[in-house]
N, C-alpha and C positions, 0 to 999 in steps of 0.2 A: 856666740849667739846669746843675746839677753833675752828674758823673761817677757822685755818689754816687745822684743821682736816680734816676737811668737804669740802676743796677742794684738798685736797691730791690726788697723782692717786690711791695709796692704802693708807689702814687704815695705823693706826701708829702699829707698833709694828706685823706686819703681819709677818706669817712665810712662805716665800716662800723656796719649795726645788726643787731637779728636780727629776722625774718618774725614780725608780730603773727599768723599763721594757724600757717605750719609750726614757727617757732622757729629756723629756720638761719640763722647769719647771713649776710648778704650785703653786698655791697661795692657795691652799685648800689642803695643801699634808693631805695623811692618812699613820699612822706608822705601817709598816709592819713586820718590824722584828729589832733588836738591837743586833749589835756584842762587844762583851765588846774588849775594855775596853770604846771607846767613840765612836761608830758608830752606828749611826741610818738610816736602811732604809725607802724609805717614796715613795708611788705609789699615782700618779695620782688619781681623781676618777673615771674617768673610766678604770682605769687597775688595780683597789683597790678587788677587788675581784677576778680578777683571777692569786694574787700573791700568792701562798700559805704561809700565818703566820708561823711569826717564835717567839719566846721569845721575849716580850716588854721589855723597860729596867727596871719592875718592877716587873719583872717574874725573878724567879731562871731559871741558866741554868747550867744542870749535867755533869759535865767532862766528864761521859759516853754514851752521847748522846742525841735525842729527848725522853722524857718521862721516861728514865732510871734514879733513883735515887740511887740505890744498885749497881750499878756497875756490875751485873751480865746480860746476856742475855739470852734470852730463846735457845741457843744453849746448854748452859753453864749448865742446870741444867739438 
């Protein structure tokens, strides 16, 4: 730890984003959902719960939709 850390306004290497609901940014983002190919959504904490989750970027996401892996839907069968 340097000197210069410790009088930083933020840490070093902080990840600030801004709130996918309000738009503020915040310094405590939480990752809410990941559009591929390189977008990451990220909600405040307190709007981190009533964003509904979507695929992190280390979750599979199905061409056919949320929780569909076969490509079929319950119309379909």
């Amino acid at each position: 730890m340097t000197p210069e850390s410790l009088l930083a306004e933020r840490p070093p290497g902080c990840l600030t984003a801004p709130c996918c609901l309000c738009g503020r940014p915040t310094t405590a983002p939480v990752e809410v959902r990941h559009i591929p190919p390189d977008t990451t959504l990220y909600a405040c904490p307190e709007h981190a719960t009533t964003v509904a989750p979507g695929p992190g970027a280390d979750e599979p996401v199905s061409p056919w939709g949320p929780g569909r892996q076969d490509g079929i839907h319950d119309g379909d069968r």
